[in-house]
VOPAGU-2260 file (C-alpha; in pm, 1 decimal, decimal comma):
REM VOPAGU-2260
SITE   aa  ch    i         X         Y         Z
SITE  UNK   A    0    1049,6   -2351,5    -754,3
SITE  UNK   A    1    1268,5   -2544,9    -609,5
SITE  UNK   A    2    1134,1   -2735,6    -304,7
SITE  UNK   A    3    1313,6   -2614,8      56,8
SITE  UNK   A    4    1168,8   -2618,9     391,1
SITE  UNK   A    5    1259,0   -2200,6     445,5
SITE  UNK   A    6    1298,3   -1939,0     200,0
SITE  UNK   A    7    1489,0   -1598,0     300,4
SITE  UNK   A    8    1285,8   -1273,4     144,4
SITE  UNK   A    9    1475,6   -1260,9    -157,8
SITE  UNK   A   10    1394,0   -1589,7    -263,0
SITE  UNK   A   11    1051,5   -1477,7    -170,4
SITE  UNK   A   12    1056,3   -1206,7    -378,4
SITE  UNK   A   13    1208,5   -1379,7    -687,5
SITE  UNK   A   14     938,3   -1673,3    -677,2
SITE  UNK   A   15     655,0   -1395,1    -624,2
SITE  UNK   A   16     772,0   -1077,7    -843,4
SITE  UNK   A   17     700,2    -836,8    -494,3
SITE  UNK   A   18     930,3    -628,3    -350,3
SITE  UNK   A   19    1054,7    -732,8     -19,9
SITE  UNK   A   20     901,6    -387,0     108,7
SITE  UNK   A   21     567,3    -522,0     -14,9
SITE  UNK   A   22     618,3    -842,6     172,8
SITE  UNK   A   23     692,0    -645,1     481,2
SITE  UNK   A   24     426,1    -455,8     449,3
SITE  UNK   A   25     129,5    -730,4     373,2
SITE  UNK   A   26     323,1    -857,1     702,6
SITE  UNK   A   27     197,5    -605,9     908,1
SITE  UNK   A   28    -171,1    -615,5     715,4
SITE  UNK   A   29    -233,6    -965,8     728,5
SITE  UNK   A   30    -209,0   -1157,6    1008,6
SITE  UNK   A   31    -195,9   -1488,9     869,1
SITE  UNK   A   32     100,8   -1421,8     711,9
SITE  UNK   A   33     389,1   -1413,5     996,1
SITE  UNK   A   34     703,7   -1527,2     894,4
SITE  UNK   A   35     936,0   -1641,1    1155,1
SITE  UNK   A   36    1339,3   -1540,1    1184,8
SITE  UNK   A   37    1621,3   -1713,1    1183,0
SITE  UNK   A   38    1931,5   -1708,0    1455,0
SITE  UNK   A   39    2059,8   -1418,4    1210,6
SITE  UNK   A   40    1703,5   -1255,1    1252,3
SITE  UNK   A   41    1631,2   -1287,1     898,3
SITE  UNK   A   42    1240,9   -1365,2     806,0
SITE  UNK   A   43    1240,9   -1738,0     677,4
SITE  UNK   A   44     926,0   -1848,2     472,6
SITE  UNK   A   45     775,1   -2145,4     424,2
SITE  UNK   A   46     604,9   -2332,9     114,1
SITE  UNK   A   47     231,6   -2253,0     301,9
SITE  UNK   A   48     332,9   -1873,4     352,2
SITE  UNK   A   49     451,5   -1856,0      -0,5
SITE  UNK   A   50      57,9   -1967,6    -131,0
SITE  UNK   A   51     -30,6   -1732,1      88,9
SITE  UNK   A   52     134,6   -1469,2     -71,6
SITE  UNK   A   53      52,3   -1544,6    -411,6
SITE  UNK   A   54    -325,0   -1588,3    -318,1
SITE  UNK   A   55    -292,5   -1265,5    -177,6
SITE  UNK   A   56    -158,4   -1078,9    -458,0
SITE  UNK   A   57    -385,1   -1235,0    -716,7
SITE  UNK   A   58    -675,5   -1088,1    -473,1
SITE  UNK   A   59    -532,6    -760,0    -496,2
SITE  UNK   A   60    -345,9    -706,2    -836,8
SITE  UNK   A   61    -549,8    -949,2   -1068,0
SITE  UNK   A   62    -908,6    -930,4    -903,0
SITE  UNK   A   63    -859,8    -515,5    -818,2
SITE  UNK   A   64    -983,9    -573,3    -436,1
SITE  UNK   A   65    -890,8    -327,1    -118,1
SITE  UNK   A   66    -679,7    -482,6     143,3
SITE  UNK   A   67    -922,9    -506,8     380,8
SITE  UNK   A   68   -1161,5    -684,6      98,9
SITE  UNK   A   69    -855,3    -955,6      73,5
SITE  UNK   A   70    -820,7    -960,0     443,2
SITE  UNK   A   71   -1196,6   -1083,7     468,3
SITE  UNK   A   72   -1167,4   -1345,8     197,6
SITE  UNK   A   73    -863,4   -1491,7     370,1
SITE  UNK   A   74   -1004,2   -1453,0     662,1
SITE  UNK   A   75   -1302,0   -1640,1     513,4
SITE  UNK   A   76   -1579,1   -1381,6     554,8
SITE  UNK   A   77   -1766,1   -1341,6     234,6
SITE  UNK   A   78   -1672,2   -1122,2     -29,3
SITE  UNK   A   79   -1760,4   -1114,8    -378,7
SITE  UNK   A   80   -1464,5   -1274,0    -574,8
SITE  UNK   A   81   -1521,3    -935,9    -817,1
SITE  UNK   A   82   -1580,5    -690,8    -564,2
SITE  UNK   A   83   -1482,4    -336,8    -756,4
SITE  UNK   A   84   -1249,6     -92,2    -589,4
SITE  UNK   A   85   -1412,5     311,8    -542,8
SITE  UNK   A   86   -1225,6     510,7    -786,8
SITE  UNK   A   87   -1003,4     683,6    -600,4
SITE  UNK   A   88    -860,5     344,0    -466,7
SITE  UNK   A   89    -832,9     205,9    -815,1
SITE  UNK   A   90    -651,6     471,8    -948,2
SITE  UNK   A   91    -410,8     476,8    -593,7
SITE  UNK   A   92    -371,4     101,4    -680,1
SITE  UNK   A   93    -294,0      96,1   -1060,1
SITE  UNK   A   94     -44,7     378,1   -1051,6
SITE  UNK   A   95     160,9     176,8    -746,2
SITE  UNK   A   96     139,8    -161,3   -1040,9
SITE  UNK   A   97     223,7      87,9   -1297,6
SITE  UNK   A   98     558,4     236,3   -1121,3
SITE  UNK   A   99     695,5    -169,5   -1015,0
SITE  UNK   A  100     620,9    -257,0   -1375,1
SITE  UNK   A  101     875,2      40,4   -1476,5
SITE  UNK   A  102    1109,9     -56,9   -1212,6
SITE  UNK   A  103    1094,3    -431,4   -1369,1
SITE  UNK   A  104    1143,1    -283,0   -1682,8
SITE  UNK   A  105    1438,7     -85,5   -1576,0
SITE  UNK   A  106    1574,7    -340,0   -1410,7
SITE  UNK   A  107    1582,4    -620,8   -1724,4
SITE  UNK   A  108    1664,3    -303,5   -1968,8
């Protein structure tokens, strides 16, 4: 990545392999993460809100917690690092990973 003081979405989105609807989204979830906008009101990023957003998708995609689980560990609240998802949650969240994996996939194919 190359180092920049401000990133627009899209270069969020490249560097983080989310969506930019996703990054909206945790926007409105997670307070922390408040990008401002430019002149051209377009959300500029910085380096900080970047870590942010990969810390916050290895919470939810690689360690399989709820959002509000991943709000409390940012938040610093104690969570177990492992906490397991009910099933109905699980299931919610691995078809959503499923469906942007085929998107990926149709997108490189």
């Amino acid at each position: 990545m190359q180092e920049k003081l401000f990133y627009k979405i899209g270069e969020v989105s490249q560097i983080t392999g989310l969506e930019a609807y996703v990054l909206r989204f945790w926007e409105s979830e997670f307070p922390a993460l408040h990008p401002k906008k430019s002149k051209g009101n377009q959300r500029v990023y910085t380096k900080r809100e970047i870590d942010l957003i990969l810390q916050i998708k290895k919470l939810l995609y690689e360690e399989g917690m709820t959002i509000a689980g991943a709000k409390k560990k940012i938040g610093g609240s104690p969570v177990r690092s492992g906490q397991a998802m009910q099933a109905p949650l699980r299931d919610e969240t691995l078809d959503r990973v499923r469906r942007e994996l085929e998107e990926v996939l149709h997108i490189l194919s």
